[in-house]
C-alpha positions in Angstrom: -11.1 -20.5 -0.3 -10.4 -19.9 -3.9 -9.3 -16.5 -5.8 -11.8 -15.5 -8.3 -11.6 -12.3 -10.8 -14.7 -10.2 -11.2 -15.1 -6.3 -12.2 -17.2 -4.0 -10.3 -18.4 -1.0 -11.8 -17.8 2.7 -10.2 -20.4 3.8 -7.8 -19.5 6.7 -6.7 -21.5 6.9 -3.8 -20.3 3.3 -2.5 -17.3 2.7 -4.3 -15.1 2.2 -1.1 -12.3 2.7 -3.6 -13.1 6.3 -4.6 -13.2 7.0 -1.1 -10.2 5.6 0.4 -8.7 7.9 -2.6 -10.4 11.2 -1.4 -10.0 10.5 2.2 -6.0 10.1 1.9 -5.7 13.4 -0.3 -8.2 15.5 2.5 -5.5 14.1 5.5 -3.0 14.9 4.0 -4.1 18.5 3.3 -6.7 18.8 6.2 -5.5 16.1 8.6 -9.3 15.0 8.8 -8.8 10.9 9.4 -9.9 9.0 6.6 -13.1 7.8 7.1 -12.7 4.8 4.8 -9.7 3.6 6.9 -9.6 0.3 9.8 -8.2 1.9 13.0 -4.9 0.8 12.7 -4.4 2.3 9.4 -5.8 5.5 11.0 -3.4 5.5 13.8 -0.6 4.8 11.5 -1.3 7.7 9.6 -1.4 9.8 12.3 1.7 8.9 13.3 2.9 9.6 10.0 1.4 13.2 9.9 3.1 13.8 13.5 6.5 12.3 12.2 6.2 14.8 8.8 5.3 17.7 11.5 8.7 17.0 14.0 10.7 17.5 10.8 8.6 20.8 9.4 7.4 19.1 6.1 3.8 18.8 4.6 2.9 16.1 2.4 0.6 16.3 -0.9 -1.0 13.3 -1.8 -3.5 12.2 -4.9 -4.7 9.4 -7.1 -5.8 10.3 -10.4 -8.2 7.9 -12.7 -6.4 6.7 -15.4 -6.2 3.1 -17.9 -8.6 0.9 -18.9 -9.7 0.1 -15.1 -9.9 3.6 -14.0 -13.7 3.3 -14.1 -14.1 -0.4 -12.4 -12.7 -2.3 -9.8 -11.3 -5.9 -10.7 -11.2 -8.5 -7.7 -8.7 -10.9 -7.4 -9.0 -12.1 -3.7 -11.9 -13.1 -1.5 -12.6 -14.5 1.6 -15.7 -15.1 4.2 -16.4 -16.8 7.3 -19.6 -16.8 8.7 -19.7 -13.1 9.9 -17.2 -11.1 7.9 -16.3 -11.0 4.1 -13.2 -9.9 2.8 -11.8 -8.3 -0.8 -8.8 -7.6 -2.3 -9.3 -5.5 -6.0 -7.4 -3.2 -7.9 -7.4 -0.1 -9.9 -5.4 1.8 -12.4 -4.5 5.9 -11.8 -1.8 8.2 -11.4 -0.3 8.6 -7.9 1.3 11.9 -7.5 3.5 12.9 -4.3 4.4 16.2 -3.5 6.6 17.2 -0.5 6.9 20.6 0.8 9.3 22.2 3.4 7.5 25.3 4.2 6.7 26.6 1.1 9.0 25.1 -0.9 8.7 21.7 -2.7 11.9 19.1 -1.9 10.4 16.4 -3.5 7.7 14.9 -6.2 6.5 12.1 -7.8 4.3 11.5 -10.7 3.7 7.8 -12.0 1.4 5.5 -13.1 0.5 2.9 -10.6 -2.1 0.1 -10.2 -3.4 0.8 -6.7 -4.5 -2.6 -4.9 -6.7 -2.5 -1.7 -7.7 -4.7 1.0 -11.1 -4.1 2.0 -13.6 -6.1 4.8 -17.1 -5.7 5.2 -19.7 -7.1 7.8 -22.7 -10.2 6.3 -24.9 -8.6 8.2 -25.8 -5.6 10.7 -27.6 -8.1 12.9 -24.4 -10.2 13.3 -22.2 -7.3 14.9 -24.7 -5.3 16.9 -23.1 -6.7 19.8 -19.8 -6.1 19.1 -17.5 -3.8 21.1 -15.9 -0.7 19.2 -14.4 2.5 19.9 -16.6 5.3 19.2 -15.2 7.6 16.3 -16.0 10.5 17.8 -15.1 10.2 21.4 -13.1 7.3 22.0 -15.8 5.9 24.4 -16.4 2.0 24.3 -19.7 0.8 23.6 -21.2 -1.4 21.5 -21.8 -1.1 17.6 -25.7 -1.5 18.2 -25.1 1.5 21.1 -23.7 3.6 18.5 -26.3 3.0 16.2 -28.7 4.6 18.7 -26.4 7.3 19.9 -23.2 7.7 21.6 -24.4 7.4 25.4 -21.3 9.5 26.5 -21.3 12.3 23.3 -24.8 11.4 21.6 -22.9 11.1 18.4 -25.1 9.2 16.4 -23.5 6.4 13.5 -24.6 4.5 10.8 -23.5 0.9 9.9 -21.5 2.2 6.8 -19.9 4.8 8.7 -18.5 1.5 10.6 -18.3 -1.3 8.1 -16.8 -1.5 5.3 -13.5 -0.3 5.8 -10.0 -0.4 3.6 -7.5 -2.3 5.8 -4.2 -2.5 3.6 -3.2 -0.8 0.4 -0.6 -1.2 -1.8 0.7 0.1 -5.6 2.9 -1.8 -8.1 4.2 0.1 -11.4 1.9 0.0 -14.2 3.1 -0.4 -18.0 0.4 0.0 -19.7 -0.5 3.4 -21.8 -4.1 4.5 -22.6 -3.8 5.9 -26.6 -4.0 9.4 -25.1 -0.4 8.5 -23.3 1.2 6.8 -26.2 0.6 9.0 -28.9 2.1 12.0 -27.5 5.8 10.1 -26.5 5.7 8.5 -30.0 5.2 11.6 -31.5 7.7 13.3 -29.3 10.3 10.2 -29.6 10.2 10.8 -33.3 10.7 14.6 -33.2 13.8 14.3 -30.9 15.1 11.3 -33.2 14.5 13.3 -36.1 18.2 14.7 -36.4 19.3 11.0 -35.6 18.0 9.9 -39.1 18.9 13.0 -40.7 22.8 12.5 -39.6 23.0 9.2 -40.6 21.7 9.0 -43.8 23.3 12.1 -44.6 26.7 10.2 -43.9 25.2 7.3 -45.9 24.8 9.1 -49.2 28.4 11.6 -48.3 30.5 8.0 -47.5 29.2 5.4 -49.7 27.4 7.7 -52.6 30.0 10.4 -52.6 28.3 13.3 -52.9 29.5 16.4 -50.7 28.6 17.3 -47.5 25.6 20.1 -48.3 24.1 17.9 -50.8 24.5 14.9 -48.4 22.9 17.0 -45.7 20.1 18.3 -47.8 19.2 14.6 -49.2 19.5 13.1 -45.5 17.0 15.9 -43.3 15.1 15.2 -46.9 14.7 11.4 -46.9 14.7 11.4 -43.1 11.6 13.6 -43.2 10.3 10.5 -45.2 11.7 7.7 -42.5 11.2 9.1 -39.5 7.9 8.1 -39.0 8.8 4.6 -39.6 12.2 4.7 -37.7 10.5 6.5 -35.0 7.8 4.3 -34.4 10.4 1.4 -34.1 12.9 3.5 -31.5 9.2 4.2 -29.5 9.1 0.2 -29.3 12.8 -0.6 -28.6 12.5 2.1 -25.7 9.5 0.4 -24.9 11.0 -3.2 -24.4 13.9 -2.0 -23.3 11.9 -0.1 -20.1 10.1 -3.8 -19.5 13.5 -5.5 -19.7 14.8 -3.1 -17.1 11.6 -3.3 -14.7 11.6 -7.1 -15.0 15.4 -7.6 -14.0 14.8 -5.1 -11.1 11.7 -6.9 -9.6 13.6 -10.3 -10.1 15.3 -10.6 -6.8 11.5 -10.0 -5.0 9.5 -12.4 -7.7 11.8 -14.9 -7.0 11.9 -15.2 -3.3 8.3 -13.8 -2.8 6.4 -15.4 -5.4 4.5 -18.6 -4.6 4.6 -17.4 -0.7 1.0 -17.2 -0.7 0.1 -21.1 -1.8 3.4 -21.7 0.8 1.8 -20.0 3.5 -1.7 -20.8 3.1 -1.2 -24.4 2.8 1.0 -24.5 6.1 -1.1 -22.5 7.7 -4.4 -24.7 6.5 -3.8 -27.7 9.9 -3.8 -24.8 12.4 -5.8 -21.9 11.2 -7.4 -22.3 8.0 -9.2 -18.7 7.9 -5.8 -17.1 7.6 -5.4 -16.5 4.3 -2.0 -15.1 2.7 -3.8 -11.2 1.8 -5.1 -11.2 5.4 -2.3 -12.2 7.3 -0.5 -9.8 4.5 -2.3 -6.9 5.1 -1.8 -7.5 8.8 1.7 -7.3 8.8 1.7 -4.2 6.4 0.1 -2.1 8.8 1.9 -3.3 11.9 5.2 -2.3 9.9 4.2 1.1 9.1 3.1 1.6 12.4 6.4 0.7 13.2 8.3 2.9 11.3 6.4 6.0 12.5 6.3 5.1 15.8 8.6 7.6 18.5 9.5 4.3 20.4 8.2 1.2 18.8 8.7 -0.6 22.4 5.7 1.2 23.3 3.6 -0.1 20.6 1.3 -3.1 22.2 2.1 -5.9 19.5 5.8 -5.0 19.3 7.5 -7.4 21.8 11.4 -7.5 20.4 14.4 -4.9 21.5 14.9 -1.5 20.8 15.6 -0.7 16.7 18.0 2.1 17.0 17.4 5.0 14.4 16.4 2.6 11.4 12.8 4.4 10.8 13.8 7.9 12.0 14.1 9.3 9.0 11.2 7.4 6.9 8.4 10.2 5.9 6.4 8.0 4.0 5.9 4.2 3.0 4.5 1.9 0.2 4.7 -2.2 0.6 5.3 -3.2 -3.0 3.4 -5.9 -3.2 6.0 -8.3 -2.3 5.9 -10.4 1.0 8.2 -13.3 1.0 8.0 -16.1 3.4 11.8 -17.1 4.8 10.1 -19.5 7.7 7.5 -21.2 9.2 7.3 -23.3 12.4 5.0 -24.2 14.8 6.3 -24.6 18.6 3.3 -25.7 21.2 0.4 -23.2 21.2 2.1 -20.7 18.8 3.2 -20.3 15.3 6.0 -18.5 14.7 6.5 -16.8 11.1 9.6 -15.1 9.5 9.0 -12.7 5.9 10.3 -10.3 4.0 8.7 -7.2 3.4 9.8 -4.8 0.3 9.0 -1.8 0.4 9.3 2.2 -1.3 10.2 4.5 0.9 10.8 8.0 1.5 13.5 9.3 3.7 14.0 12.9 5.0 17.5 13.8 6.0 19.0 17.1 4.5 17.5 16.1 1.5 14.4 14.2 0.7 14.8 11.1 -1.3 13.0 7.8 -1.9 15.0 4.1 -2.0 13.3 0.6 -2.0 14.6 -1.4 1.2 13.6 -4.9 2.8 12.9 -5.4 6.5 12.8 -8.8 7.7 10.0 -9.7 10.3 9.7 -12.2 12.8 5.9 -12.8 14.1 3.9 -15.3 16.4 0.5 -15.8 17.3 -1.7 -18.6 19.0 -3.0 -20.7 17.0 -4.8 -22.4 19.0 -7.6 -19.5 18.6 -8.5 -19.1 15.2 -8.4 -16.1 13.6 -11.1 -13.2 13.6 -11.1 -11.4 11.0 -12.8 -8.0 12.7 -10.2 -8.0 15.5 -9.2 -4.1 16.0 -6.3 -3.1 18.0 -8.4 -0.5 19.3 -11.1 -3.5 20.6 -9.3 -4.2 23.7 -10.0 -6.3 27.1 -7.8 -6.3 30.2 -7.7 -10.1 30.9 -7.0 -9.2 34.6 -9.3 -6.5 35.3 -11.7 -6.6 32.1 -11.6 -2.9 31.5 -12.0 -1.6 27.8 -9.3 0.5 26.9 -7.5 1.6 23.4 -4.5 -0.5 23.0 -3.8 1.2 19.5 -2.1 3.8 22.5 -1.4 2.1 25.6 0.3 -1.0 26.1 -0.9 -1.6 29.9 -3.9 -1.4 31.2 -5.1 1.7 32.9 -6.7 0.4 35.7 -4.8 -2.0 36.9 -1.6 -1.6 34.8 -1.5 -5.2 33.2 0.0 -5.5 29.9 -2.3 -6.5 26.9 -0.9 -9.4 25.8 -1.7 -9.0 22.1 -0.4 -12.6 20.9 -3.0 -14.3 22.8 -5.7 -13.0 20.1 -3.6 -11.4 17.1 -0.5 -11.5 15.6 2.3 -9.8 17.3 5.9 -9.0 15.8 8.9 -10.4 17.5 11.6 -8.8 15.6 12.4 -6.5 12.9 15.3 -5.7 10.9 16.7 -3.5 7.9 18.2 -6.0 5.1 
């Protein structure tokens, strides 16, 4: 299981990217769920659009091609076993975030961003034909092959593509880089508003230390600085520059250090019990149960939640983005189970009176059995009562709802003990 970089050129078509991009800007607007989406990240953006409702606002979102990947997808991550396939690539754009309280916008954000994606396919149709899932359209159980040849409880008919692949995490980190047609207008603009700058002090140059007076001084400075500014400019463009790096750098420092090398940590403790869980997997994983989470009404009722109540500590959270840091604190393994402790960073955006985005950590505590290794297809929403073996969505129910046994999520998946704001 080694990481490997390759580019992928835009099909637009097939590019699972472009469409995760469409889909999130259409629910947002529409609230049509994204086709592109695993079920989880559905249901957590449903929550979402429910929580935006209860507190009257709307929510714009869209990515916008930009930089010198905005046409191709680089891969840094991938994994198979001998079903599924997995992929984790990036792309460069703008994300912009508008947020609206009736008519009226309380809050937007426009920046450029390199917008990672997790994304898992199926080998081979043959391979999953038999496989239970939820029917998109009706919520009926069957199997994938059943869909294939039509619903047989709404005769809603689906193709494999319409099933795998499917985008199961997401994240953005701040991107520095400038295409020409970004630079050139800030350099040209730094050196107009730095214009008076020069004049000023060369003007005082040739009044203090050449003695001439003031209006000739004045004259000669806006002359000469006409002359330097372009020079002068261009160097204030590249101290602002390095000065922005410096400040991103010593604000990310406190999440490199902790979370960087987590991954070869993780994976290599993880490699005796479950070598198939790999760090963007397990990752992505615990992404999604955190945003569901946060826009749950009661995150007791949420099937792999099994800690105490959390108090208000998501209430106000209108929207979420992991920033690409996941930091492993722990990692023990106590009979059957493996029990894992990380801290997630995330951007967030709060809705109180005012609407307002901070970066906050929440530390997690999660187990799961390892004594079943890990499948890399399991849904939430592909659900067996143990007791009775009725199919149900889990995604919604905790218990079962024939015979009211509780789905025991950590005796196939990963389940979160514990969370908590840092």
């Amino acid at each position: 299981m080694g990481r490997k970089r390759s580019e992928q050129k835009s099909d637009e078509k097939n590019d699972l990217f472009l469409s995760f991009v469409k889909d999130t800007k259409e629910f947002f607007a529409t609230g049509k769920q994204p086709d592109s989406c695993a079920r989880d990240m559905q249901y957590s953006l449903e929550l979402q659009k429910n929580r935006l409702d209860e507190k009257g606002l709307s929510m714009n979102y869209e990515f916008i091609a930009r930089g010198h990947l905005s046409d191709r997808t680089r891969i840094t991550h991938k994994q198979e076993d001998a079903r599924y396939k997995s992929k984790v690539g990036y792309r460069s754009c703008r994300f912009e975030r508008k947020i609206f309280r009736g008519k009226k916008k309380v809050y937007s954000l426009s920046a450029n961003r390199i917008l990672y994606m997790t994304v898992m396919d199926t080998k081979g149709e043959q391979m999953v034909e038999n496989e239970d899932y939820v029917c998109p359209n009706c919520g009926a159980v069957s199997t994938v092959k059943g869909l294939l040849d039509g619903c047989d409880y709404c005769n809603t008919f689906f193709k494999i593509d319409e099933l795998f692949p499917k985008v199961t995490n997401f994240f953005m980190v701040v991107d520095f880089g400038m295409t020409g047609r970004e630079m050139i207008p800030r350099m040209i603009l730094t050196m107009i508003l730095s214009y008076p700058l020069w004049g000023i002090l060369l003007a005082g140059m040739f009044h203090y230390s050449e003695g001439y007076d003031i209006l000739t001084s004045a004259v000669m400075g806006g002359i000469l600085a006409v002359l330097a500014t372009p020079f002068l400019g261009y160097a204030l463009f590249s101290i602002l520059i390095i000065l922005s790096l410096v400040y991103h750098a010593v604000r990310e420092s406190a999440m490199g250090f902790r979370a960087g090398g987590s991954d070869k940590k993780f994976e290599n403790l993880m490699r005796e019990y479950s070598p198939e869980c790999s760090f963007p997997y397990f990752s992505g994983k615990v992404i999604s149960m955190l945003r569901m989470l946060m826009y749950a009404k009661d995150v007791q009722e949420l099937p792999f939640y099994t800690g105490e109540a959390v108090g208000d500590i998501f209430s106000d959270i209108v929207d979420a983005h992991h920033r690409g840091g996941l930091a492993l604190r722990d990692f023990k393994v106590e009979g059957d189970y493996c029990y894992v402790t990380v801290d997630a960073y995330m951007d967030l955006v709060y809705a109180k009176r005012k609407v307002r985005d901070k970066r906050k950590v929440f530390r997690m505590m999660l187990k799961k059995n390892i004594t079943k290794p890990v499948d890399l297809n399991f849904s939430i929403s592909k659900i067996h009562c143990k007791n009775c073996d009725t199919s149900f969505d889990a995604t919604r129910q905790c218990n079962c709802p024939s015979c009211g046994t509780r789905y025991e999520v950590a005796d196939d998946d990963w389940v979160v003990m514990s969370v908590e704001k840092r």
